[in-house]
N, C-alpha and C positions, 0 to 999 in steps of 0.2 A: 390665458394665452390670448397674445390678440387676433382679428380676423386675419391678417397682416401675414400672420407669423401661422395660422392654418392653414391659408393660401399657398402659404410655400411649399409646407408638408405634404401639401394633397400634389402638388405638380410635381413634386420630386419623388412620390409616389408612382405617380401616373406616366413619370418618365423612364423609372425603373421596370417598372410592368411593361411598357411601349419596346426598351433596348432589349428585356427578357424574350419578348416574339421575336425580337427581327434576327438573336442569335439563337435563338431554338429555329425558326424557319431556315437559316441558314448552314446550318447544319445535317438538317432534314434533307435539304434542296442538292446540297454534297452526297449525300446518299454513300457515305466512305466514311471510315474515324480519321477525323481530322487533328490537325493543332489549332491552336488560338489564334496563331498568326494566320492561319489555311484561314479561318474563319473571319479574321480582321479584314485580309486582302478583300476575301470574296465579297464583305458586305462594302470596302468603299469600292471598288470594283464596281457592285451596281448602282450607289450614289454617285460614282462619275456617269456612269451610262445615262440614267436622268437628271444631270445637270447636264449634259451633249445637248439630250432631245430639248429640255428645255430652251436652253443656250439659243439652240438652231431656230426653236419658234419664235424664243423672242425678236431674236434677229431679222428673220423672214416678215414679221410683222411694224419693224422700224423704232421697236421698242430699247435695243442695243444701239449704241451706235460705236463708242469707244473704248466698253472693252473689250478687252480682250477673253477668247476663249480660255488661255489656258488661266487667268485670274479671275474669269468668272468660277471656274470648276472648283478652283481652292478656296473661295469664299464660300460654294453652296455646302464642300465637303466636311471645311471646320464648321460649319450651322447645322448640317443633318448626319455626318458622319459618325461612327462611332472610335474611340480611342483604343488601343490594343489594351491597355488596362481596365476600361467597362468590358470588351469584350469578355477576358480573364474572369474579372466579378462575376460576371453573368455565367460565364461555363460552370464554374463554380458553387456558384447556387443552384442552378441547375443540375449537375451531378449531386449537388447534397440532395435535395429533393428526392431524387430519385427519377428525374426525367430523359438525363443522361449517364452511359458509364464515363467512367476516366480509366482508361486502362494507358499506362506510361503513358503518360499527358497527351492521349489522342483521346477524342470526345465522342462518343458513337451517339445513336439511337438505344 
């Protein structure tokens, strides 16, 4: 296998592990058994919230000039965002595991 072809294993690796925290936290942070969608909303929910703050600093420091807010938010959101299908993967594995229940497709603690 090339180093090439390692590289990618290990990021896509590390990306799987990185999306597995951000939907077990947000789960956690619900503090309720949620859906997949409760859990989608809520995680780009706060990827908009810091693409705002973001957005607002870059702006304030002359770094923004033409764009716009609402096309800055959807380019930061499809780059850091998660898709309602990872989310799904992830609740998923995670109830296999044993980290979460699945009781009728709501996701507890």
């Amino acid at each position: 296998m090339s180093l090439n072809n390692q590289r990618v294993i290990q990021y896509k690796k590390d990306q799987a592990d990185k999306n597995k925290k951000i939907v077990y936290s947000a789960v956690r942070d619900l503090k309720k058994p949620v859906t997949s969608t409760e859990v989608f909303r809520y995680i780009n929910r706060k990827v908009s919230d810091i693409a705002l703050k973001q957005f607002q600093e870059q702006y304030e420091q002359g770094n923004i000039v033409s764009t716009s807010k609402d096309k800055y938010v959807r380019a930061f959101l499809k780059k850091k965002g998660l898709t309602l299908r990872t989310v799904q993967r992830q609740l998923r594995g995670l109830s296999e595991t044993g980290f979460l229940v699945n009781r009728l497709r709501q996701y507890s603690l």
